[in-house]
PyMOL Python script that loads the backbone (N, CA, C, O; Angstrom):
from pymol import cmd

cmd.read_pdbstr("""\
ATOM      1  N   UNK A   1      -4.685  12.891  29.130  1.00  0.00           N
ATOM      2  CA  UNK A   1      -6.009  13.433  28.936  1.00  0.00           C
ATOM      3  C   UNK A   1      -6.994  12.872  29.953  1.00  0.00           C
ATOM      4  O   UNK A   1      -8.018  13.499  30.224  1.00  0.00           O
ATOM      5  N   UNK A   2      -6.666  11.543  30.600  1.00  0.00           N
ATOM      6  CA  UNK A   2      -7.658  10.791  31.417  1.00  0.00           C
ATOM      7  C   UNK A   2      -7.997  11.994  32.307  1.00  0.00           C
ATOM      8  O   UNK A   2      -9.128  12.464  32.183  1.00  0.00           O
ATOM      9  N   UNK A   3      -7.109  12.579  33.238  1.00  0.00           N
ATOM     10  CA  UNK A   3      -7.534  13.646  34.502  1.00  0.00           C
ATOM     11  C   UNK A   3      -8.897  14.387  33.649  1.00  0.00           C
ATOM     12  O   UNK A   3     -10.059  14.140  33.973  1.00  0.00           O
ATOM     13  N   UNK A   4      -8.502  15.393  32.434  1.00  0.00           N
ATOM     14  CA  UNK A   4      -9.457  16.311  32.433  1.00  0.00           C
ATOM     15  C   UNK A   4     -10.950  15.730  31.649  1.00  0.00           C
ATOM     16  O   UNK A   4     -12.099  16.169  31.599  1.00  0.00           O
ATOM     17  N   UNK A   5     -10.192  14.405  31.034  1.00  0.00           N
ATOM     18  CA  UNK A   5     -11.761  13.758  30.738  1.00  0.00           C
ATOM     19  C   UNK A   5     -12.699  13.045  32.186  1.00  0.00           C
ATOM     20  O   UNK A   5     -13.911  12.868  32.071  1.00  0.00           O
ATOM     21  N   UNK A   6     -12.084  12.746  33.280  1.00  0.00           N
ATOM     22  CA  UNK A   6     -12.466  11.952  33.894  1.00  0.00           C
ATOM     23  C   UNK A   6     -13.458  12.916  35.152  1.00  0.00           C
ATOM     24  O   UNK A   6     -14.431  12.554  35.814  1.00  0.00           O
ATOM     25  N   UNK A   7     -12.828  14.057  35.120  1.00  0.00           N
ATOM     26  CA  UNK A   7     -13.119  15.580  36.053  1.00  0.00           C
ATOM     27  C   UNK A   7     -14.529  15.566  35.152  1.00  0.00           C
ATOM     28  O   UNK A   7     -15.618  15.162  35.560  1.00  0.00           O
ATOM     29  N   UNK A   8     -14.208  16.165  33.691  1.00  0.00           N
ATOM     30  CA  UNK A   8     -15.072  16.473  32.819  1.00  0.00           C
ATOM     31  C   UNK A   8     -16.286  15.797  33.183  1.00  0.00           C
ATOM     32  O   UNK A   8     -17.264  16.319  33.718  1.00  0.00           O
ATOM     33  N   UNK A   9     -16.090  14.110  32.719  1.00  0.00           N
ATOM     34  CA  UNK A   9     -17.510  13.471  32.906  1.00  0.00           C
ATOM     35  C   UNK A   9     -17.855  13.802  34.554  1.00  0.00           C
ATOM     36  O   UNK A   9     -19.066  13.583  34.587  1.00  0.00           O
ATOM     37  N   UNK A  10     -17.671  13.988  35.182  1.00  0.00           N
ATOM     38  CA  UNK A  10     -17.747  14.411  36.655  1.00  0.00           C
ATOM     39  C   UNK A  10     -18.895  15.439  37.063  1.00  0.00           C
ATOM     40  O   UNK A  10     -19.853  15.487  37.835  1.00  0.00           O
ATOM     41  N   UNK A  11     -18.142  16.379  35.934  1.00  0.00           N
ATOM     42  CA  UNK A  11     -18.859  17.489  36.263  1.00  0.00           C
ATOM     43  C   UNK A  11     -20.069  17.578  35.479  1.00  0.00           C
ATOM     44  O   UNK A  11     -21.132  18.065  35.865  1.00  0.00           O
ATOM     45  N   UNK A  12     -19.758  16.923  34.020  1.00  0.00           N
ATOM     46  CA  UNK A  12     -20.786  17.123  32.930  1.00  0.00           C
ATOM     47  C   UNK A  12     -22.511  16.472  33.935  1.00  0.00           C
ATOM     48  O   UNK A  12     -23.693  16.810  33.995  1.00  0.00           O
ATOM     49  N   UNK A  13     -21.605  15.402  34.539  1.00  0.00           N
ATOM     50  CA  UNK A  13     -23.465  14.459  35.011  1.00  0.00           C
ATOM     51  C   UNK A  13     -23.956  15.297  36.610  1.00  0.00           C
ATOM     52  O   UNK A  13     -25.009  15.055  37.199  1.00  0.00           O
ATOM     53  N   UNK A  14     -22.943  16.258  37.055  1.00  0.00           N
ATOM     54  CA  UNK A  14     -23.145  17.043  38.148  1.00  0.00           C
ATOM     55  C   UNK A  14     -23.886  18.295  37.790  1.00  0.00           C
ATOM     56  O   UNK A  14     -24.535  18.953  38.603  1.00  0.00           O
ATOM     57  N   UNK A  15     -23.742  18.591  36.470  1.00  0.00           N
ATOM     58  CA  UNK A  15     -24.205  20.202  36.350  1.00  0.00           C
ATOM     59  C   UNK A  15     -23.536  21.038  36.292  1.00  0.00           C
ATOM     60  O   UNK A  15     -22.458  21.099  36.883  1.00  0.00           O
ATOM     61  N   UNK A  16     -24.196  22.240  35.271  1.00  0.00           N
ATOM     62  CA  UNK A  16     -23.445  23.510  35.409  1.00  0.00           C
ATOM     63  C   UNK A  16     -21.907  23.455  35.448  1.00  0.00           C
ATOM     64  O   UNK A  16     -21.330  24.322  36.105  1.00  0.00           O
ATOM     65  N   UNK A  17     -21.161  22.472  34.775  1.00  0.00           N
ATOM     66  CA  UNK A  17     -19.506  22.568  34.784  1.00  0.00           C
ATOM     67  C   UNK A  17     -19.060  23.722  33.915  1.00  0.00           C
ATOM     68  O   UNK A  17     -19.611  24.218  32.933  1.00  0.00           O
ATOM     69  N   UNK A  18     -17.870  24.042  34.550  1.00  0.00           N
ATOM     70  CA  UNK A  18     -17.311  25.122  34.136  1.00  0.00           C
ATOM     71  C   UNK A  18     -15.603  24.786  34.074  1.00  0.00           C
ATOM     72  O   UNK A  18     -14.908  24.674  35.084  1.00  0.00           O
ATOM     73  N   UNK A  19     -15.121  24.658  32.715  1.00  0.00           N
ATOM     74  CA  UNK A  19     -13.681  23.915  32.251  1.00  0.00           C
ATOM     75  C   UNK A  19     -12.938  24.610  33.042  1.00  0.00           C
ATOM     76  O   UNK A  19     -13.061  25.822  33.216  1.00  0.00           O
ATOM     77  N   UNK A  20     -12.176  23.940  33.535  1.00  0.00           N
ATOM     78  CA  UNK A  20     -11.014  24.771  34.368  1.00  0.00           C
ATOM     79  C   UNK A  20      -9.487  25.177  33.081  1.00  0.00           C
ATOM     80  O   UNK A  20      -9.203  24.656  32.003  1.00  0.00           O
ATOM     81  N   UNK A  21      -8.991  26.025  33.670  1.00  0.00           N
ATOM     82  CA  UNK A  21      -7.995  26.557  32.455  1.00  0.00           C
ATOM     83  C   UNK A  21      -6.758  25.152  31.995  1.00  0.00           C
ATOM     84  O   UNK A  21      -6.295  25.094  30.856  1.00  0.00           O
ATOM     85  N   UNK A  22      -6.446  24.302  32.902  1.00  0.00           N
ATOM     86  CA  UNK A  22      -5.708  23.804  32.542  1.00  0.00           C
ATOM     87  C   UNK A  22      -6.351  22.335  31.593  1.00  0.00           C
ATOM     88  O   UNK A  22      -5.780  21.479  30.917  1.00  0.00           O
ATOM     89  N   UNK A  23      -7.932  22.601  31.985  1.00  0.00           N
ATOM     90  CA  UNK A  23      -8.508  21.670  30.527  1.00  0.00           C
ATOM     91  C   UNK A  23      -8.092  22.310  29.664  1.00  0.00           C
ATOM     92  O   UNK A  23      -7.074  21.923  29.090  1.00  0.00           O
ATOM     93  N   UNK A  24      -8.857  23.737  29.199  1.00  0.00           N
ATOM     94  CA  UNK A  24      -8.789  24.206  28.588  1.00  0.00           C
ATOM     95  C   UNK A  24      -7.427  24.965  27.374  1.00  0.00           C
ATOM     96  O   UNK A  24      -7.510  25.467  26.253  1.00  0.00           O
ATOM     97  N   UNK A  25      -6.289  24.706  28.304  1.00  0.00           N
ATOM     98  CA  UNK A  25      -4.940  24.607  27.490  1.00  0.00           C
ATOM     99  C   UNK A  25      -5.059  22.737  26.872  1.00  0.00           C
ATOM    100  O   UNK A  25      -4.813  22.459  25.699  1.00  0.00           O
ATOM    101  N   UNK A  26      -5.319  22.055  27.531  1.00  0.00           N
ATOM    102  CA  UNK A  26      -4.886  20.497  27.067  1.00  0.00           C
ATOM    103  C   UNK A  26      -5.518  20.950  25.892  1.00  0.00           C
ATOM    104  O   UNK A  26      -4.819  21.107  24.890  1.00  0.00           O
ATOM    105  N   UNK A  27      -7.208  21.278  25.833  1.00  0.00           N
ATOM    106  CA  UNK A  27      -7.866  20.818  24.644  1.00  0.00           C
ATOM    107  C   UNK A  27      -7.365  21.668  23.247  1.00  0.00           C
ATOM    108  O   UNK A  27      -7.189  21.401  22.058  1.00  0.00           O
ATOM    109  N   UNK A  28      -7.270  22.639  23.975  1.00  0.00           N
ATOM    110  CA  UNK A  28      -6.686  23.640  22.371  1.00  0.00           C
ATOM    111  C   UNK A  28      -5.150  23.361  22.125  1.00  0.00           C
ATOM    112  O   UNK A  28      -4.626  24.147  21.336  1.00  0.00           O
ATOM    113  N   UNK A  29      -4.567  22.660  22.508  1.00  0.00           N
ATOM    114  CA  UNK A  29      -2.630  21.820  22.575  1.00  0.00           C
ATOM    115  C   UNK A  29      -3.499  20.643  21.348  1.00  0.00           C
ATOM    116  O   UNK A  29      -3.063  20.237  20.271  1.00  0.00           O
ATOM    117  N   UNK A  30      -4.740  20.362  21.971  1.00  0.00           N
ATOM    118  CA  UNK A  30      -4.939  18.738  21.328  1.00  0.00           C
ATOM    119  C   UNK A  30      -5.846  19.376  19.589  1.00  0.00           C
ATOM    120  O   UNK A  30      -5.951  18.691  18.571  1.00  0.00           O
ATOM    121  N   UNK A  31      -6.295  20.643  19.752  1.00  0.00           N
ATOM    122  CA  UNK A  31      -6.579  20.793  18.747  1.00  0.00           C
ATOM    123  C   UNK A  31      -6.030  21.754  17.465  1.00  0.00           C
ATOM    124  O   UNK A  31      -6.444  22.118  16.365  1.00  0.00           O
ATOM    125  N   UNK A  32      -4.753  21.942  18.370  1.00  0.00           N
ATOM    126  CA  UNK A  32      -3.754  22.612  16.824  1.00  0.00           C
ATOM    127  C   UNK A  32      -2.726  21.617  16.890  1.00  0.00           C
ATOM    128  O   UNK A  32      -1.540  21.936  16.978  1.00  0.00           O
ATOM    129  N   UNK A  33      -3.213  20.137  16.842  1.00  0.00           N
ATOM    130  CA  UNK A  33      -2.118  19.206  16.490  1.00  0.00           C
ATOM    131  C   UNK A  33      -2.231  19.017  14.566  1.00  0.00           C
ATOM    132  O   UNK A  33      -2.988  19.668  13.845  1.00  0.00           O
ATOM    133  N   UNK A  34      -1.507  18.233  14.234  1.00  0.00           N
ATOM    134  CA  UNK A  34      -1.712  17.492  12.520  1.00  0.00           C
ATOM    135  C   UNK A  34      -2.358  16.399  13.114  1.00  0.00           C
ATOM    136  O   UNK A  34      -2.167  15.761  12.079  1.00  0.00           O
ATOM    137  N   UNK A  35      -2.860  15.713  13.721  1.00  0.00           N
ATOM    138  CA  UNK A  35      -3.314  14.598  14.234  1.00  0.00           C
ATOM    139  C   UNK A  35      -4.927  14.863  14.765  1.00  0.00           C
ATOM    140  O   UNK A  35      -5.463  15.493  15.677  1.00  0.00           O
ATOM    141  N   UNK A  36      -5.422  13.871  13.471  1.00  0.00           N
ATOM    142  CA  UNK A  36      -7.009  13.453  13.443  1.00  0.00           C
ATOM    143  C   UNK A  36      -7.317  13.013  14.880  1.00  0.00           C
ATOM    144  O   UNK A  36      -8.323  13.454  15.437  1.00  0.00           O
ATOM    145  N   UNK A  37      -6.555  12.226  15.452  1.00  0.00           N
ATOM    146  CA  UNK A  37      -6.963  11.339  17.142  1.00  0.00           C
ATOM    147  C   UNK A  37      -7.082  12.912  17.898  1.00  0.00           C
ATOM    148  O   UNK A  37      -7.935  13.356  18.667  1.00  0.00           O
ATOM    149  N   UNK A  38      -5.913  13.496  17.357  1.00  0.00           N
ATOM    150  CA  UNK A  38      -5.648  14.295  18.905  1.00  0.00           C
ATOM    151  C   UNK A  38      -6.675  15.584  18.582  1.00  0.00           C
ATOM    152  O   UNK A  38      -7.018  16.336  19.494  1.00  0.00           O
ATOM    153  N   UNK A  39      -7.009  15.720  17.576  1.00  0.00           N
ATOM    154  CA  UNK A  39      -7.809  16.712  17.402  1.00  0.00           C
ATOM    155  C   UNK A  39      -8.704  16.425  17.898  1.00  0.00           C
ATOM    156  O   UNK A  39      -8.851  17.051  18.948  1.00  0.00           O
ATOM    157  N   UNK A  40     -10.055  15.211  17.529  1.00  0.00           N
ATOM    158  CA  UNK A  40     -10.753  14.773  18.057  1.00  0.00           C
ATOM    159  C   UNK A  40     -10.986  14.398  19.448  1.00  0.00           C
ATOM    160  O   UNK A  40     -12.119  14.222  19.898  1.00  0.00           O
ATOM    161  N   UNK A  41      -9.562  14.238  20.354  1.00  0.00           N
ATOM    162  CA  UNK A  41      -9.730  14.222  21.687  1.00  0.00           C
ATOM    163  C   UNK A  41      -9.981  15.412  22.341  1.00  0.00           C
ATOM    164  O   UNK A  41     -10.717  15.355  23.326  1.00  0.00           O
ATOM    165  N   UNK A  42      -9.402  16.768  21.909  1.00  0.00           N
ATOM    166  CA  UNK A  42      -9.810  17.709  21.957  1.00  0.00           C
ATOM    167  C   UNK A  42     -10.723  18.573  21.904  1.00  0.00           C
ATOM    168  O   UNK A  42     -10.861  19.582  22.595  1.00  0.00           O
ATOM    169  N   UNK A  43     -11.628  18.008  20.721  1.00  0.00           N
ATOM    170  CA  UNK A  43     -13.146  18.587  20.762  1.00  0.00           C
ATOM    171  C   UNK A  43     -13.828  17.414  21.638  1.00  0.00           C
ATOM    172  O   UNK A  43     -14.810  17.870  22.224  1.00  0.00           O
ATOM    173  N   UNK A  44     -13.652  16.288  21.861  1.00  0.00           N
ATOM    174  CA  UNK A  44     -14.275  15.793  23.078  1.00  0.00           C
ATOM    175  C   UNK A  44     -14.253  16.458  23.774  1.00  0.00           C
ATOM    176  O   UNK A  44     -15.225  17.149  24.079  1.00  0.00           O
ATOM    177  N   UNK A  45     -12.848  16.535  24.443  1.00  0.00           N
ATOM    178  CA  UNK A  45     -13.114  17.359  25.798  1.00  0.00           C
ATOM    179  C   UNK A  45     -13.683  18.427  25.862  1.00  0.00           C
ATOM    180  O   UNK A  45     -14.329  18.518  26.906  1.00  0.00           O
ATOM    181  N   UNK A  46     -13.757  19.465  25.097  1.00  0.00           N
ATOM    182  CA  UNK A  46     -14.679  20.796  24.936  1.00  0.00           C
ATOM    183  C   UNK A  46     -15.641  20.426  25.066  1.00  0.00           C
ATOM    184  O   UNK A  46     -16.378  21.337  25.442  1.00  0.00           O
ATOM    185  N   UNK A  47     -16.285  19.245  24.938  1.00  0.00           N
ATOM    186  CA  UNK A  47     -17.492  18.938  24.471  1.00  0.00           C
ATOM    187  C   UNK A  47     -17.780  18.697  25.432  1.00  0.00           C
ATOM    188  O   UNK A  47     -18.776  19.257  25.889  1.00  0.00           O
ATOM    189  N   UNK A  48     -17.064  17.755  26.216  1.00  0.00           N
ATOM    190  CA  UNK A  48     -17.855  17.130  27.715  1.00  0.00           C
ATOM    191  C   UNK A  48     -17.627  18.657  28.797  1.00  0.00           C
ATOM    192  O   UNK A  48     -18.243  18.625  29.862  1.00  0.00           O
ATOM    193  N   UNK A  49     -17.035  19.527  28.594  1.00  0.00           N
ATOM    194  CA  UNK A  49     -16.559  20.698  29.674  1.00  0.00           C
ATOM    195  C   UNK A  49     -17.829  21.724  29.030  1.00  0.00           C
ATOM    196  O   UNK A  49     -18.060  22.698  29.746  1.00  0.00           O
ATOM    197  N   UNK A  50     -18.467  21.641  28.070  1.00  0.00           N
ATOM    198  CA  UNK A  50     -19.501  22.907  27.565  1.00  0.00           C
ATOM    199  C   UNK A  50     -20.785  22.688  28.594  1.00  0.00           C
ATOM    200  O   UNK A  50     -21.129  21.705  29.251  1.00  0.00           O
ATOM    201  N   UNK A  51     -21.255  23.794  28.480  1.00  0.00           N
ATOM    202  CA  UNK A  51     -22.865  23.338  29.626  1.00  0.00           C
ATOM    203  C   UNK A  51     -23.379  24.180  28.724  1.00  0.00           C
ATOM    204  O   UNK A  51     -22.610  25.049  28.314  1.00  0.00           O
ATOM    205  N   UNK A  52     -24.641  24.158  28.235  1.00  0.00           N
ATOM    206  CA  UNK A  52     -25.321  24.282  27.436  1.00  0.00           C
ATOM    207  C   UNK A  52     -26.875  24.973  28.432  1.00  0.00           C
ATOM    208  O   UNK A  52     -27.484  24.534  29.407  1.00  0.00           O
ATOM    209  N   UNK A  53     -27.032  26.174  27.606  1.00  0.00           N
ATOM    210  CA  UNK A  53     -28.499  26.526  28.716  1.00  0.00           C
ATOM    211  C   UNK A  53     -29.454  25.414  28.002  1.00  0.00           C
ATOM    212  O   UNK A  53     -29.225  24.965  26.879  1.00  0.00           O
ATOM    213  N   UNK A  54     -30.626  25.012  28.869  1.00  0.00           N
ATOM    214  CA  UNK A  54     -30.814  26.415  30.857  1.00  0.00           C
ATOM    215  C   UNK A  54     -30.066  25.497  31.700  1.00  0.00           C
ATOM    216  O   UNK A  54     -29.802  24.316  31.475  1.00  0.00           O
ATOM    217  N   UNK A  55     -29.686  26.401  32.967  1.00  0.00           N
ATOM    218  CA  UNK A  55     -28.702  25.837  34.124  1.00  0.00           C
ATOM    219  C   UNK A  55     -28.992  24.598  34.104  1.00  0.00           C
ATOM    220  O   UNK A  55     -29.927  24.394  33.330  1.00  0.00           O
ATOM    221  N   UNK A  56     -28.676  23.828  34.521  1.00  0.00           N
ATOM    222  CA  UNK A  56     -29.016  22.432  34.824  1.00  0.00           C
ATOM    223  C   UNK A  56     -29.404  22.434  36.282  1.00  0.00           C
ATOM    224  O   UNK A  56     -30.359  21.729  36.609  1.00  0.00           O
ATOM    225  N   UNK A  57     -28.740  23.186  37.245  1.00  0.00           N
ATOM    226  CA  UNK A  57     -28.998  23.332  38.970  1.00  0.00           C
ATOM    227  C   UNK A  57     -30.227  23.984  38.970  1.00  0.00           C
ATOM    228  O   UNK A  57     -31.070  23.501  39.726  1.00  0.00           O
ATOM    229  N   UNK A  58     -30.632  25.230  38.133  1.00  0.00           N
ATOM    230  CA  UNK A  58     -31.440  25.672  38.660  1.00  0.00           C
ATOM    231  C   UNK A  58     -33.041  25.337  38.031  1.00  0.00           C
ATOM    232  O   UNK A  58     -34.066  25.927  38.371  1.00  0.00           O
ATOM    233  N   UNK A  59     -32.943  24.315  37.106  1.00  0.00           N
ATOM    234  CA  UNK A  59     -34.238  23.990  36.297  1.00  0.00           C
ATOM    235  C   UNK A  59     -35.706  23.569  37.516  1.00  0.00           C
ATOM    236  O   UNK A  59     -35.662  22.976  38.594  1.00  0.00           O
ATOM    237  N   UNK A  60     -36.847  24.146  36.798  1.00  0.00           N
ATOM    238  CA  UNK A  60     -37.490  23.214  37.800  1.00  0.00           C
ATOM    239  C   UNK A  60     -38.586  22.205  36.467  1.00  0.00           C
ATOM    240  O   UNK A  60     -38.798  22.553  35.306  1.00  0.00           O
ATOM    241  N   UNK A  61     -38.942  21.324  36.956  1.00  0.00           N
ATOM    242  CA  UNK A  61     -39.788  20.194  35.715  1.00  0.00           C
ATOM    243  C   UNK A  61     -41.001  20.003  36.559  1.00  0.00           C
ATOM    244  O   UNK A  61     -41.120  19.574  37.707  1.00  0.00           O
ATOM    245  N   UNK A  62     -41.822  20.408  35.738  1.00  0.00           N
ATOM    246  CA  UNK A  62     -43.601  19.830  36.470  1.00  0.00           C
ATOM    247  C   UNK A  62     -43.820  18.281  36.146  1.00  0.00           C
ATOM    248  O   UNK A  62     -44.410  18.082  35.084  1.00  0.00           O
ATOM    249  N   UNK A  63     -43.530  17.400  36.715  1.00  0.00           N
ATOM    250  CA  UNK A  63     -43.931  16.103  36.510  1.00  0.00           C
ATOM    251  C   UNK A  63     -45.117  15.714  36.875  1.00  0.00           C
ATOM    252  O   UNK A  63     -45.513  14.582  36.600  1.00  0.00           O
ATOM    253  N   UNK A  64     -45.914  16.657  37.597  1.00  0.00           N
ATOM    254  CA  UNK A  64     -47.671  16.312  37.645  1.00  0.00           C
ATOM    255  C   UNK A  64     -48.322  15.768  36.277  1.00  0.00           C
ATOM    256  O   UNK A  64     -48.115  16.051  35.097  1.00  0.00           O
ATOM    257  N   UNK A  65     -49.500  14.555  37.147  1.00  0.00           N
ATOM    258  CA  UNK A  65     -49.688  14.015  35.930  1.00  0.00           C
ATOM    259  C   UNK A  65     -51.193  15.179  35.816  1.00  0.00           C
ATOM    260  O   UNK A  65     -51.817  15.791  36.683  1.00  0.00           O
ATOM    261  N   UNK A  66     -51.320  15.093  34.504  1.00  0.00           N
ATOM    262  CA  UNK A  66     -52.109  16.202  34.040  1.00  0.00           C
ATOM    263  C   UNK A  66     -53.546  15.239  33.676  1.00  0.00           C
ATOM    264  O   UNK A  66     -54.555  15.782  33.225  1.00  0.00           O
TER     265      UNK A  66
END
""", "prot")
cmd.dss("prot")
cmd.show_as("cartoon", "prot")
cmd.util.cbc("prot")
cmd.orient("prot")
C-alpha cells in the first residue's frame, strides 16, 4: 500500500489529484476484505486520492488587509 499512499500524499498536498486506476483497484481489493485494518486502509486511501471542490490550482484568495 506504501506506493499508492505515498503518490497519494504527493498529490493530495500538490492539488487537484486524480487516483490513478491501479490505486483505485488496491483500495476497493482493501475494501471487500473481512478485515477491519484492511478495510480501513482502503478508505484511507480513497480518502487521501479524493479532491474535493473548488480546484485547489485554480482558487484565487484576497489576502488584502481590509
Amino acid at each position: 500500500m506504501s506506493p499508492w499512499l505515498g503518490d497519494g500524499l504527493v498529490a493530495h498536498y500538490a492539488g487537484d489529484e486524480v487516483m490513478p486506476a491501479d490505486a483505485l483497484a488496491e483500495s476497493q481489493t482493501l475494501l471487500s476484505t473481512g478485515s477491519f485494518v484492511e478495510q480501513l486502509s482502503g478508505t484511507m486511501l480513497q480518502s487521501i486520492w479524493t479532491d474535493l471542490t473548488p480546484a485547489d490550482n485554480t482558487i484565487t484568495l484576497d489576502l488584502a488587509a481590509r
